[in-house]
N, C-alpha and C positions, 0 to 999 in steps of 0.2 A: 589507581590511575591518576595523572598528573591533571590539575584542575584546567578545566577546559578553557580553552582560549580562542578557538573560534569553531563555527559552524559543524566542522567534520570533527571536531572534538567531540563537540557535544552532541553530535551523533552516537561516537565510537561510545562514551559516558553512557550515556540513554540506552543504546541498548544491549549494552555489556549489560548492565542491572535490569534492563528486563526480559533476556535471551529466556528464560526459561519461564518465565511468568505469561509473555508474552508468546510463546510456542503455544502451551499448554490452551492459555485465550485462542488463539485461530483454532486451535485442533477442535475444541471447545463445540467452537461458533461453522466448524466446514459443513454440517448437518444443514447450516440454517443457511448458506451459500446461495446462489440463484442458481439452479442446476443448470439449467440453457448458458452460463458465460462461457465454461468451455468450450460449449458447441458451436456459440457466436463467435469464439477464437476462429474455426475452422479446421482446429490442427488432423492430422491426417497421419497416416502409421510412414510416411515419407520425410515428414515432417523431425528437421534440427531445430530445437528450438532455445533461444534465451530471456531466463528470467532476470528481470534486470532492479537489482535492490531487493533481490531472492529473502532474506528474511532467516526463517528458518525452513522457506520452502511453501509458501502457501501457495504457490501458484506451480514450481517444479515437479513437487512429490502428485499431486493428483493429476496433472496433463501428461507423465511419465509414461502411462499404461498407453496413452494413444496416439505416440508417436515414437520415431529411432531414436531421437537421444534426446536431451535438455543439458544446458548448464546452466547453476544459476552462481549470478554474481553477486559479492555484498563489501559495503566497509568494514563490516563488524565481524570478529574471528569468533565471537562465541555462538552469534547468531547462525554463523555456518556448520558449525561444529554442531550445533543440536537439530540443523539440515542432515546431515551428514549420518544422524543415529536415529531419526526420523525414518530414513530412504533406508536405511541399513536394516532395521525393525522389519519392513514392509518387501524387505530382499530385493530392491531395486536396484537394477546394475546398471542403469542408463541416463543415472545422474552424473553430470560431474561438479564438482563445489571450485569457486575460486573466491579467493578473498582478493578483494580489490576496487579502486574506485570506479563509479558510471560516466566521471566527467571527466577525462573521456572515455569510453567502450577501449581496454586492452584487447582488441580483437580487428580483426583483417576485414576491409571490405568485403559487403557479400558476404556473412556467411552464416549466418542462420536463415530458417525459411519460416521460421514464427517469434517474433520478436518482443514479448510482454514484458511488463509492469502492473503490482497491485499494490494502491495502498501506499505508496514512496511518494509520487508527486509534490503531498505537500510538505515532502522534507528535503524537497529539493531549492536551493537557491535558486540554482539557474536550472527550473524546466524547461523551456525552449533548448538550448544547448544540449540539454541529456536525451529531450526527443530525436533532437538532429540527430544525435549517436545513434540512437536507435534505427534510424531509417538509413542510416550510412551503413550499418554492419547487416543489416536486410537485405537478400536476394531481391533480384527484380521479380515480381509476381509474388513475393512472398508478404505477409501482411506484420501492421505491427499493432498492439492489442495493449488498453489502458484499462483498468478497473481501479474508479479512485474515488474519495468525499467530491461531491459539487456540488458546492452552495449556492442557495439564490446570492445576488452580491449583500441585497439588505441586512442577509445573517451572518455571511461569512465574516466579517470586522468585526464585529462583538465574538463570534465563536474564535476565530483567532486571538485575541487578546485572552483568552480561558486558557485556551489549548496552549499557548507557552507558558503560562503557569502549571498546566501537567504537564506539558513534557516539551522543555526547554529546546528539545531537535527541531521542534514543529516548527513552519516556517510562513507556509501562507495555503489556505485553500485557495482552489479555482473555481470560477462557477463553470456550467456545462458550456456557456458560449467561449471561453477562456480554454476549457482542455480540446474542444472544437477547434480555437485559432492556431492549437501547437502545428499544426500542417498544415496554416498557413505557406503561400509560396513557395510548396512543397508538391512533386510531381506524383502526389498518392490521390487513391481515390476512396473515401470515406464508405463503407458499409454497414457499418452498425453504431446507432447511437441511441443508448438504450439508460435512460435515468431510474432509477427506481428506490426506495425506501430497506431498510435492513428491518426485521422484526425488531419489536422493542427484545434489548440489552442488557440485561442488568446492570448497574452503576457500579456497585460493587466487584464486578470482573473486572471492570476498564479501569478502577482505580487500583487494583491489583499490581495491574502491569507500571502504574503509574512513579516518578520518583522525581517529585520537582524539587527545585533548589532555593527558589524565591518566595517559597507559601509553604502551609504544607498540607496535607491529603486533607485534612478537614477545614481547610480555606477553598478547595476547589469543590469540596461535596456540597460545599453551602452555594457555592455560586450556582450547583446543579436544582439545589431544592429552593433556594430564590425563585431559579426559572418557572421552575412547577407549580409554585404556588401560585406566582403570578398571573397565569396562563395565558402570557404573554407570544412564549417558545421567541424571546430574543438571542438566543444561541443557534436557534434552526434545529435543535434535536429533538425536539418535539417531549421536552423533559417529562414525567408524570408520575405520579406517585401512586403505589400500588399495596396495599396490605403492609404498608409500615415499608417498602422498599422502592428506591427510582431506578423508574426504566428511561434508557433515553433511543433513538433510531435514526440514526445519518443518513443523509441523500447522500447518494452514490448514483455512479455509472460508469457502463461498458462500453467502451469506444474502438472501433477495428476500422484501417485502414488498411488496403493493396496500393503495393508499391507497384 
């Protein structure tokens, strides 16, 4: 691949090299998932739904069983592709896979009636704009559904400055009042806003997936076992060292809005 030269490059980069690394990680980690997100989605066996920045399907292949359809969308052709043998494995016939950009939604007003993202936010430049997408290609009564990192602000600048050293796509976390304002001036009505902690992680999985360009893997491990030792937690992972191995745990949340 031609060396990246801007943003959606280094997208397409990042996770061409970690499609398969990076699969294997969520499949890994869907056990330790917060069971109730799905059901916070709402989706219902009526339910069209689209994953937007699909992945390899972390959010398509498991909400599959409990609605009529899903598509999910992505930049990246490999990360769809191993969506695609994912769904196929598990004999699901109510995926469908498109490769293509979120800014803007290639898709018609109104037409999905559940409209999710997990985990993309902070690889987006312009989130505000890709939420609008979201809520434009949304039925009216249908909801649209965020599950992402949210930093307090204190940690997210320091964890940001880490996190483009692993993985150069990364862009900016939001804290929970920030993924809160994306509906802003927006005619939805907020339902769920649910923050909560990941179990500790292995460090060693997350640098798996990891391939920076600027440092390399054992310039970012140290920056993790600084943290820990410190016990500081200036990155907000709550880094910690365990029987000779670091665990670290991101704040996250689930956020659902009705249009």
């Amino acid at each position: 691949m031609p060396e990246p030269t801007n943003h959606k490059d280094q997208v397409l980069d990042q996770f061409t090299q970690q499609a398969e690394s990076y699969t294997q990680l969520t499949a890994n980690l869907q056990p330790h998932n917060r069971p109730d997100d799905l059901a916070a989605f709402g989706a219902t066996p009526d339910d069209i739904a689209l994953d937007v920045a699909c992945g390899s399907g972390g959010l398509a292949i498991p909400i599959a069983a409990r609605v009529r359809a899903v598509t999910g969308i992505d930049l990246t052709p490999a990360m769809i592709e191993q969506g695609r043998a994912r769904a196929a494995a598990k004999d699901l016939a109510n995926i469908d896979w498109v490769v293509g950009d979120v800014d803007p939604l290639p898709f018609a007003d109104d037409s999905f009636s559940l409209v999710m993202c997990s985990a993309a936010v902070h690889h987006f430049e312009r989130p505000t704009p890709v939420f609008r997408e979201m809520v434009r290609v949304c039925r009216p009564g249908g909801r649209i559904a965020i599950r992402d990192l949210a930093f307090a602000p204190d940690k997210g600048e320091t964890f940001d400055g880490m996190e483009r050293k692993r993985d150069p796509s990364h862009v900016r976390v939001l804290s929970l009042d920030e993924l809160r304002a994306l509906a802003d001036n927006l005619d939805l009505t907020e339902l769920v806003v649910a923050p909560y902690r990941t179990p500790p992680l292995p460090l060693e999985a997350i640098l798996a997936t990891s391939f920076p360009t600027e440092c390399t893997i054992d310039d970012v491990r140290a920056i993790f076992r600084a943290d820990a030792e410190s016990g500081e937690d200036r990155l907000g992972v709550q880094a910690q060292a365990k029987d000779g191995a670091l665990f670290i745990s991101y704040p996250m949340a689930t956020l659902v809005w009705r249009k």
